[in-house]
C-alpha positions in Angstrom: 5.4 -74.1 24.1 6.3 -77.0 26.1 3.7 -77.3 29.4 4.2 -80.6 30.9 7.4 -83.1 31.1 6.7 -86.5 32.0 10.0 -88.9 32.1 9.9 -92.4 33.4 12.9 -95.0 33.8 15.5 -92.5 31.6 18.8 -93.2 33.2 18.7 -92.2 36.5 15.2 -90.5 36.3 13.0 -92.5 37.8 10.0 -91.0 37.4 9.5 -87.2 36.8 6.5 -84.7 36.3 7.1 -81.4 36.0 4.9 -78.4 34.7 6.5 -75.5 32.6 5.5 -71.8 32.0 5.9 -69.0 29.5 8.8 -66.5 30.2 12.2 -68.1 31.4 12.5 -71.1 33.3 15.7 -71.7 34.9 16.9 -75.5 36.7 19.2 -75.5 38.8 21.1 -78.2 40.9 25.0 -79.6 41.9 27.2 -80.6 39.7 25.9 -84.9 38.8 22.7 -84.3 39.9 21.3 -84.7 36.3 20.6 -81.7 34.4 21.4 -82.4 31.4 19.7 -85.7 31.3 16.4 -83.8 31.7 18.1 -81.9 28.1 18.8 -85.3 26.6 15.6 -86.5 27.7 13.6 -83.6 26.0 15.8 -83.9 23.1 14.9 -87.3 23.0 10.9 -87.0 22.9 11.8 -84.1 20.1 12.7 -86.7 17.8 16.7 -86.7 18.3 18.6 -90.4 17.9 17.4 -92.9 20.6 20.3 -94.4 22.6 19.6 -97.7 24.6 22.2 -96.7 27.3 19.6 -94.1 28.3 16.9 -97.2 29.6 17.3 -97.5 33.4 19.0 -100.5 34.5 16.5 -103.2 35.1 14.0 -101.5 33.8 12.3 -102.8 30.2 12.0 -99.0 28.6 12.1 -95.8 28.8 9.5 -93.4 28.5 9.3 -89.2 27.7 6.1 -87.3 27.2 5.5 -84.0 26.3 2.6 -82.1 26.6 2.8 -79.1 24.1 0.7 -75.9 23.6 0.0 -76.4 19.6 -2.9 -73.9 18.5 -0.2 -71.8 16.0 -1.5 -72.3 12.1 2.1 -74.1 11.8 0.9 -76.7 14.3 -2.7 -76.9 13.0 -1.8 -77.4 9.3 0.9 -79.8 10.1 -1.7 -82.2 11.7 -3.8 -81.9 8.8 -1.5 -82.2 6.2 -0.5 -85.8 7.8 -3.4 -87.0 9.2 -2.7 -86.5 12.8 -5.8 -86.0 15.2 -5.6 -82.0 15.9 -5.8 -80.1 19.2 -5.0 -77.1 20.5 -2.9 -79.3 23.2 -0.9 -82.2 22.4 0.8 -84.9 23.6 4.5 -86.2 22.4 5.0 -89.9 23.7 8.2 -91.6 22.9 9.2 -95.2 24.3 12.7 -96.6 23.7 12.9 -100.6 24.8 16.2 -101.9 25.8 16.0 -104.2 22.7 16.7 -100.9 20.6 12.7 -100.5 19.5 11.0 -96.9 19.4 7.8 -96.2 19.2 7.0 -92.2 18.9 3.4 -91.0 19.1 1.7 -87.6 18.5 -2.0 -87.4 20.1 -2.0 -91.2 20.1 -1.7 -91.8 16.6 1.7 -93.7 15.8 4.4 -91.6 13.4 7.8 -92.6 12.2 10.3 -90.8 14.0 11.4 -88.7 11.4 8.3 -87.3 11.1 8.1 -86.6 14.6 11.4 -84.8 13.7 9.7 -82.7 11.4 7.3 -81.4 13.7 9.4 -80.6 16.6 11.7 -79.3 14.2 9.1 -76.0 14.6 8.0 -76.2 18.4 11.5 -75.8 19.6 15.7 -75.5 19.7 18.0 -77.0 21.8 21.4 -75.0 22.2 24.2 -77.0 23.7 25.6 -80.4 22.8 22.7 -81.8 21.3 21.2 -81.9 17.7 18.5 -79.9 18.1 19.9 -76.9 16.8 18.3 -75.0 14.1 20.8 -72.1 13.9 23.5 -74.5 13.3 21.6 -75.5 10.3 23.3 -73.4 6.7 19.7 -74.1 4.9 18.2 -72.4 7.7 20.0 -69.4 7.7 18.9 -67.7 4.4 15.4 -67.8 6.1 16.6 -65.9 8.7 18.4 -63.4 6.7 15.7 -62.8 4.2 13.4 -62.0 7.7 15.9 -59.8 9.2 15.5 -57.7 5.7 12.0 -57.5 6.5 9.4 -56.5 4.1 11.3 -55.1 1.1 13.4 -58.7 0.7 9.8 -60.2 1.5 8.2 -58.2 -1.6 11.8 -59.3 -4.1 11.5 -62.3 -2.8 7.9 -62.9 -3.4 8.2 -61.5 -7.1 12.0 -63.6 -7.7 9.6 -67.2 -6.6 6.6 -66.3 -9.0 8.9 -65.8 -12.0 10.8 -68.6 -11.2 7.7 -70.6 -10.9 6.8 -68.9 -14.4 10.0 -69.8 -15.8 10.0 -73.8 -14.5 6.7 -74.1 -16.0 7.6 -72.5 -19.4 10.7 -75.1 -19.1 8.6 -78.0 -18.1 6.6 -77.2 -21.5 9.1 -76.4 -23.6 11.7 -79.8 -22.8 7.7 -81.8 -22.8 7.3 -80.3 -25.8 10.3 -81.1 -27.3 10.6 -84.5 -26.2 7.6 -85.0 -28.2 8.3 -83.0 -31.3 11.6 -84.7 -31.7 9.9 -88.1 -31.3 7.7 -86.9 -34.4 10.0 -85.6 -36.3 11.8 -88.9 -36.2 8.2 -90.8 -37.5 7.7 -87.6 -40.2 9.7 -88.7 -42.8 8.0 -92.1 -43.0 4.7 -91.5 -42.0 4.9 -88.4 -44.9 6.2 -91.0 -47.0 3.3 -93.6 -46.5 0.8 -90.2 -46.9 2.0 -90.0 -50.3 1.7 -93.6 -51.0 -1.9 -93.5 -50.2 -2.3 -90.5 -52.3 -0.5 -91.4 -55.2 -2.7 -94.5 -54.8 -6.0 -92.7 -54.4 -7.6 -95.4 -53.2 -12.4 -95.6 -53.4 -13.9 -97.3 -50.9 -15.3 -100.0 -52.3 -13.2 -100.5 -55.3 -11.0 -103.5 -54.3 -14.2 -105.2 -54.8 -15.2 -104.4 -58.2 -11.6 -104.7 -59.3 -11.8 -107.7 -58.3 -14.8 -109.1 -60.3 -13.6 -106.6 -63.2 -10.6 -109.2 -62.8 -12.5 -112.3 -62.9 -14.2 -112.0 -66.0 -11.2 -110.5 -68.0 -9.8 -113.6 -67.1 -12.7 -115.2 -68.1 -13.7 -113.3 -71.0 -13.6 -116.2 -73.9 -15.4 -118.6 -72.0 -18.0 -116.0 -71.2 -18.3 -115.1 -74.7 -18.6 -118.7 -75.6 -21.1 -119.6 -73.3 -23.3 -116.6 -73.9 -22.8 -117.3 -78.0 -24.4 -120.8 -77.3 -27.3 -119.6 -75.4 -28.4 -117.0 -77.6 -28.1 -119.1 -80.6 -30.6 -121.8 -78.7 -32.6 -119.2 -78.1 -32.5 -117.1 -81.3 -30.7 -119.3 -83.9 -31.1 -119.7 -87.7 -32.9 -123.6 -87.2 -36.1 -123.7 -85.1 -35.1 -121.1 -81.6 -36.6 -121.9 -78.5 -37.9 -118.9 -78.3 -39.9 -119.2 -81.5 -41.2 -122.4 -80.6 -42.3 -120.6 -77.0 -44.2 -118.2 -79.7 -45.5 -120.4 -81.8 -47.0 -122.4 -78.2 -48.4 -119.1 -77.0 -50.3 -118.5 -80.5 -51.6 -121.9 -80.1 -52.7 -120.8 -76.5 -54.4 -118.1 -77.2 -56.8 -119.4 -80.1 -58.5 -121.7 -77.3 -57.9 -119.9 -73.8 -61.6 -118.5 -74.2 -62.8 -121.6 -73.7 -61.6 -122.7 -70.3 -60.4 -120.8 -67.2 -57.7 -123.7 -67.1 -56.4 -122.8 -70.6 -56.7 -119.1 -70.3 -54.4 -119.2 -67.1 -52.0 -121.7 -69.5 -52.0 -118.8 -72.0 -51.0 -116.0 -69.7 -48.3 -118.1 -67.7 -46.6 -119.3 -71.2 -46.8 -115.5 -72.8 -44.9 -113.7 -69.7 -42.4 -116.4 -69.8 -42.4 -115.4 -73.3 -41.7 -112.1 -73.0 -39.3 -112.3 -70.6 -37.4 -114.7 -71.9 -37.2 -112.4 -75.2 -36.2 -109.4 -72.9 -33.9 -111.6 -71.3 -32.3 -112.6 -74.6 -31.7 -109.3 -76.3 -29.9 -108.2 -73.3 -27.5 -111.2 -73.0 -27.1 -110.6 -76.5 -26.0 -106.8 -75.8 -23.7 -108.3 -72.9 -22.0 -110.5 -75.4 -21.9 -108.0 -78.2 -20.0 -105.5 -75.5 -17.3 -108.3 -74.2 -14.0 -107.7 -75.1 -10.8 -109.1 -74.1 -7.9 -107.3 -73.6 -4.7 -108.3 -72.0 -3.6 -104.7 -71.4 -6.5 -104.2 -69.7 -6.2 -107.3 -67.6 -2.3 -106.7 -66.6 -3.6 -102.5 -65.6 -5.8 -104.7 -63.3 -3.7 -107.1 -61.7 -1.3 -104.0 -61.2 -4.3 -101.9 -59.5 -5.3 -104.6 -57.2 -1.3 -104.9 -56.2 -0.8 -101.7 -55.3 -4.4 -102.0 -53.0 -3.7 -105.1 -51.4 -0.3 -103.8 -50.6 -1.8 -100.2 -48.7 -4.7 -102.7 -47.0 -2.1 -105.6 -45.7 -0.3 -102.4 -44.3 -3.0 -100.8 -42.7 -5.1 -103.8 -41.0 -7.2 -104.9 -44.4 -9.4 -102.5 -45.5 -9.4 -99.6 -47.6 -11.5 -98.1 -44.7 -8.6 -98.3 -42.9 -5.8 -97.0 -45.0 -8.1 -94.1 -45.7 -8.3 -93.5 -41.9 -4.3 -93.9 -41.3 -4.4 -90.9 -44.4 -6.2 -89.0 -42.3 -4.9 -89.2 -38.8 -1.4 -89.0 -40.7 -2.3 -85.4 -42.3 -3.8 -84.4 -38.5 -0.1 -85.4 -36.8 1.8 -84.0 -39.7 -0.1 -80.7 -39.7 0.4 -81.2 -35.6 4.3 -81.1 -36.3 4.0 -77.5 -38.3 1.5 -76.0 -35.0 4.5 -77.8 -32.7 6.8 -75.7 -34.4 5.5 -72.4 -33.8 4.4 -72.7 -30.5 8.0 -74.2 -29.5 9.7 -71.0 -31.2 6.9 -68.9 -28.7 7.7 -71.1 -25.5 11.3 -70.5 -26.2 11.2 -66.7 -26.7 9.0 -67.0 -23.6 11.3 -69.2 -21.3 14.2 -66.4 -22.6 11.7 -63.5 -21.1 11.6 -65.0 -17.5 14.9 -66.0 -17.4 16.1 -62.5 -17.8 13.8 -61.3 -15.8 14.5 -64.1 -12.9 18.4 -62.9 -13.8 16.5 -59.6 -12.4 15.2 -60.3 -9.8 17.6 -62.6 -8.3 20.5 -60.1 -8.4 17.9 -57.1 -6.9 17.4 -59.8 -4.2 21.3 -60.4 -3.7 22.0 -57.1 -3.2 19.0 -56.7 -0.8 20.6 -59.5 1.4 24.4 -58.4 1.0 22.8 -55.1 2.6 20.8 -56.5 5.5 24.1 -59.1 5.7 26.0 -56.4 7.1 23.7 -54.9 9.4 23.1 -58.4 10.6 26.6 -58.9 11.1 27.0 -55.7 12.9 24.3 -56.1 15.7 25.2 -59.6 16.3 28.7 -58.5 16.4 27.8 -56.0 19.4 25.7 -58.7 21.0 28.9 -61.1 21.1 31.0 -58.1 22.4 28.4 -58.1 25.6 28.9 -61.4 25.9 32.5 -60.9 26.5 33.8 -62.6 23.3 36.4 -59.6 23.2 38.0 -60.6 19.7 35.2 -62.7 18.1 33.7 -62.1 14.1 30.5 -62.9 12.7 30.2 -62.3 9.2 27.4 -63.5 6.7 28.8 -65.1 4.0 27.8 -65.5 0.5 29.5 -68.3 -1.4 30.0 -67.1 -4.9 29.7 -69.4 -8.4 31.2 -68.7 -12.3 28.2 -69.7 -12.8 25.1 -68.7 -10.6 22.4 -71.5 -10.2 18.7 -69.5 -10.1 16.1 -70.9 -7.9 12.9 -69.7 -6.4 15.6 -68.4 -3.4 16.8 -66.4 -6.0 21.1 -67.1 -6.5 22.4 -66.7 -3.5 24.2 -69.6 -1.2 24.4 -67.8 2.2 26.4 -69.2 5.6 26.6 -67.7 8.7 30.5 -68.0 9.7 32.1 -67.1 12.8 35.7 -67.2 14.5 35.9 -66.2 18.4 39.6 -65.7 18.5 41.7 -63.2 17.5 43.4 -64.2 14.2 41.7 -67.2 13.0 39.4 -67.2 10.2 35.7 -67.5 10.4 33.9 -71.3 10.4 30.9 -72.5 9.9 29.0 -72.3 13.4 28.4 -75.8 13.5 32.2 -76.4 13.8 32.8 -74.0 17.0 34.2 -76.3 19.4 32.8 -75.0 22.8 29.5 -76.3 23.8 29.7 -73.2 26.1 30.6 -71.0 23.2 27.8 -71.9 20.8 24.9 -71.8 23.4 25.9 -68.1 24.0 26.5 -67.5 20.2 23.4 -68.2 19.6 22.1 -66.6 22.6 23.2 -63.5 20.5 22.1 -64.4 17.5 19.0 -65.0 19.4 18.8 -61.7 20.7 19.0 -59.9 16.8 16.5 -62.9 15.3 14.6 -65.2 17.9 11.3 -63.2 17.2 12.0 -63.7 13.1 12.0 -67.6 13.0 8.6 -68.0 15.3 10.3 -71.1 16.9 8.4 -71.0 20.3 10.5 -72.9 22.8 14.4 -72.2 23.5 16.1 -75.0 26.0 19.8 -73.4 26.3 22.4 -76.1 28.2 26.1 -75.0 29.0 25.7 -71.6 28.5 27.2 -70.4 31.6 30.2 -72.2 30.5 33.7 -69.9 30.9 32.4 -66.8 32.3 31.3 -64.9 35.5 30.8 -61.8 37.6 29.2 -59.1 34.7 29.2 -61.0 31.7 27.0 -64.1 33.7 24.6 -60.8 34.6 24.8 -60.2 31.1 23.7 -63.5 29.8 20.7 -63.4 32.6 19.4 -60.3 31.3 19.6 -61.4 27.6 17.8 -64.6 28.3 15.3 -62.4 30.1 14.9 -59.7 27.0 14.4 -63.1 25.1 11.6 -64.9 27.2 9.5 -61.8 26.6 8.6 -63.2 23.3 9.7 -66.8 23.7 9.7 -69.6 26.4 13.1 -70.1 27.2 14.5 -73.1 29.6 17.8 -72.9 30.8 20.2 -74.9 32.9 22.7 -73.0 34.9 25.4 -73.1 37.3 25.4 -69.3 38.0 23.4 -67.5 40.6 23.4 -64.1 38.0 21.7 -66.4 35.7 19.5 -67.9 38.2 18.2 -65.1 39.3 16.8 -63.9 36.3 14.1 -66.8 36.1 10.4 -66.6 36.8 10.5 -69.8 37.2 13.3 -72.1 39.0 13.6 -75.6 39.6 15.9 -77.3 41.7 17.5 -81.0 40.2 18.3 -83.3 43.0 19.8 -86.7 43.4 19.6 -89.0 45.8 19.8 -92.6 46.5 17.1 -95.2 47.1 18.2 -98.6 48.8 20.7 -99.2 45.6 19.7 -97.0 43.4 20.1 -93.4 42.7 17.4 -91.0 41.4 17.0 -87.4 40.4 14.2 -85.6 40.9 12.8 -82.3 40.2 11.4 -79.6 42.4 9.6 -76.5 41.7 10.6 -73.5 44.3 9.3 -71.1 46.2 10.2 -67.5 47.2 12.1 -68.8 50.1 13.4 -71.8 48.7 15.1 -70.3 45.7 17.2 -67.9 48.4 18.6 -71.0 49.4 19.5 -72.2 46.3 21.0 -69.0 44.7 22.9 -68.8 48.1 24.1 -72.2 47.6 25.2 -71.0 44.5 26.8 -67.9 45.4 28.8 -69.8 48.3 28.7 -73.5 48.5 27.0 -75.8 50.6 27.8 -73.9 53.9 24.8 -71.2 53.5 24.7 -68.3 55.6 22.8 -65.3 56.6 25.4 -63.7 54.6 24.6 -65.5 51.1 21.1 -65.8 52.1 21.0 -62.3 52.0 23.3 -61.3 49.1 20.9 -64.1 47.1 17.9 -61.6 48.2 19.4 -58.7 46.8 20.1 -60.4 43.6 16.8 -61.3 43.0 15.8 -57.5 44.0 18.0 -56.9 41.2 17.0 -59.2 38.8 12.8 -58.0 38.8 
């Protein structure tokens, strides 16, 4: 609810504070006065376009301020949601320069005007010319629909979002899951390939090495053989061997290493050598004796050692490595079988919620087509009171070959209307009359203002066109409506008038050269006159003083 309005240097305002109550609040004032630069203004610190033309002539910029009562949950969570210092009261500043600059603020803090927009969007509608029109709005008017229904679309619709949630999330898995199996499958044939490789090849840790020196003395064999030949024959040979001659040194040794510690450490030293290098001669002897060369042998080898270098230079070197690839290779592949199974589940899963969003969707149509039609009906008989003798409202659904399912369920709703006899129903937003949309959706107000919890209603031009019973009509529709709703309208009418709690009085006047319009709050008394005015110009007498006294009487 909109309490305070503070406008300074906004066209012809000069500078204006004026409080604002609950209930309905009615302004009043002559034709040019300025009442519907107060609208613009408001619409303005809402969050509507900012128009330069609107700064007062010499004047640097504009300002509008709106104190607002926000302690709703709406309100609350909003400021939380985006950071906004949060009060139960709050204060809307806008600032338009002449050089084109806004600046908006909400409780001080600084916010882009479209999400000043946003917020407004919830605290209140403007019916008239201006933008601030929620009704006018087709996305808006499902919501409105589905709350009209009341609880029995609430409960359809409640059950339509959660499978439809359900069903995107099966989706979401199902196309993820897909996306990565078909990447797979596109690496199984090679990587399944390369697994066999590496099993076919069987490779031991380890063995590239002792291939490798397996290698090294095929290769080398004869010279080996050679080598080892020589130095057994020096040792063991048919002519004096070394190691005979170590034997024949030892015995020597021995007969005299009793007499001296020297010689007896001689002795011992020479006979282990002895020994070992005995030991140490049989078994280069058995090494020899077991050489053999063989070229088959060799080529098997070199073919061995091919096929391993080939899997390591693959798989960064080691057979460490290639056995690790074999085994995260046998994981993905087995990966690939599991994906398989659990793609055929998702899918019989997806199929479950769709048919049973297909469901609910349709169960939730056909609650709406229902509720569409007593909808229509009452506002139908509201637009009949407001003298639109010939006019249609009708809710229309907007069929598809193919229905598109979404947590709304599959229905594309409008509200269309036509207002004369003959002419088929538009979209409301294309209704040409200023006049004739305020009090369309004064009616449409009257069947959902207390569904879409919008607290403020500013209606401009409504009086537009009409007179005598169908003005007292309007006055006591506005008045059913500020019961549950604060309500601000600018009239022309004295039936209209009337009806306020509240009534203000716009006035212009001039200043040395320039003109200003102010506004005044009246009194008992005061609003006589004005209503009087009203009812019969600027010449007021006892006569309309009094007839403006018995309107009032009847307006309580």
């Amino acid at each position: 609810m909109i309490t305070h309005i503070k406008i300074q240097d906004f066209a012809i305002i000069d500078q204006l504070d004026v409080d604002f109550h609950g209930g309905l609040n009615v302004i009043t004032g002559e034709t040019g006065a300025g009442k519907s630069i107060i609208i613009e203004a408001i619409s303005t610190g809402l969050g509507s376009r900012a128009d330069t033309a609107y700064v007062r002539t010499g004047k640097d910029k504009a300002v509008i301020q709106l104190t607002l009562d926000t302690s709703d949950e709406a309100s609350q969570a909003f400021f939380q949601e985006n950071g906004i210092p949060a009060d139960n009261e709050s204060v809307i500043k806008r600032e338009i320069s002449k050089t084109g600059k806004s600046v908006c603020r909400i409780n001080g803090e600084i916010v882009p005007v479209s999400l000043l927009s946003r917020f407004c969007r919830n605290l209140a509608d403007i019916h008239g010319q201006y933008d601030h029109q929620s009704l006018l709005h087709p996305e808006h008017h499902i919501q409105l629909l589905d709350s009209f229904g009341g609880s029995e679309i609430r409960k359809v619709r409640e059950t339509t979002a959660k499978v439809y949630q359900d069903y995107v999330e099966c989706a979401r898995q199902l196309n993820h899951l897909k996306h990565n199996l078909d990447s797979a499958r596109r690496q199984r044939d090679f990587m399944s390939f390369e697994l066999d490789e590496i099993r076919n090849a069987n490779p031991v840790i380890g063995e590239d090495e002792a291939l490798s020196q397996r290698i090294r003395l095929l290769e080398n064999s004869q010279r080996i053989f050679e080598r080892l030949s020589g130095a057994y024959e020096i040792l063991f040979g048919e002519e004096r061997s070394t190691v005979e001659m170590l034997s024949t040194v030892t015995e020597q040794l021995r007969e005299v290493a009793s007499f001296s510690p020297e010689i007896s450490g001689f002795y011992e030293q020479i006979s282990d050598a002895y020994y070992q290098l005995e030991d140490a001669a049989e078994q280069l002897r058995r090494f020899r004796d077991g050489l053999t060369f063989s070229p088959e042998e060799l080529e098997e080898a070199y073919k061995r050692m091919d096929v391993l270098d080939g899997l390591k230079r693959k798989h960064d070197g080691t057979l460490e490595a290639v056995l690790d690839y074999a085994h995260k290779v046998e994981l993905f592949l087995s990966r690939i079988d599991n994906d398989d199974e659990e793609m055929e589940s998702l899918l019989r899963n997806r199929n479950i919620y769709g048919d049973q969003l297909k469901l609910a969707s349709q169960r939730l149509s056909a609650l709406r087509k229902e509720a569409a039609l007593q909808m229509s009906q009452k506002i139908n008989e509201e637009l009949l009171e407001l003298n639109f003798q010939n006019a249609q409202f009708i809710v229309n659904f907007k069929e598809s070959e193919k229905p598109v399912y979404t947590a709304n369920g599959m229905d594309n709703v409008e509200f269309l209307i036509s207002t004369n006899k003959g002419e088929t129903p538009k979209p409301l937003a294309k209704v040409a009359s200023g006049g004739e949309i305020s009090r369309i959706m004064l009616a449409m107000k009257r069947i959902t203002g207390d569904l879409d919890y919008i607290p403020t209603l500013i209606f401009d031009e409504i009086d537009s066109g009409i007179s005598g019973v169908t003005a007292s009509i309007v006055g006591k529709k506005l008045l059913q409506i500020a019961q549950n709703h604060q309500v601000i309208c600018i009239t022309h009418l004295p039936q209209i008038a009337s009806c306020g709690a509240y009534h203000y009085k716009i006035q212009k006047s001039e200043q040395e050269e320039t003109t200003v319009s102010t506004v005044i709050p009246l009194d008992e008394e005061q609003r006589i006159d004005e209503i009087a005015r009203l009812l019969g110009g600027i010449n007021i007498t006892e006569t309309t003083r009094k007839s403006a006294g018995e309107l009032l009487e009847l307006s309580k």
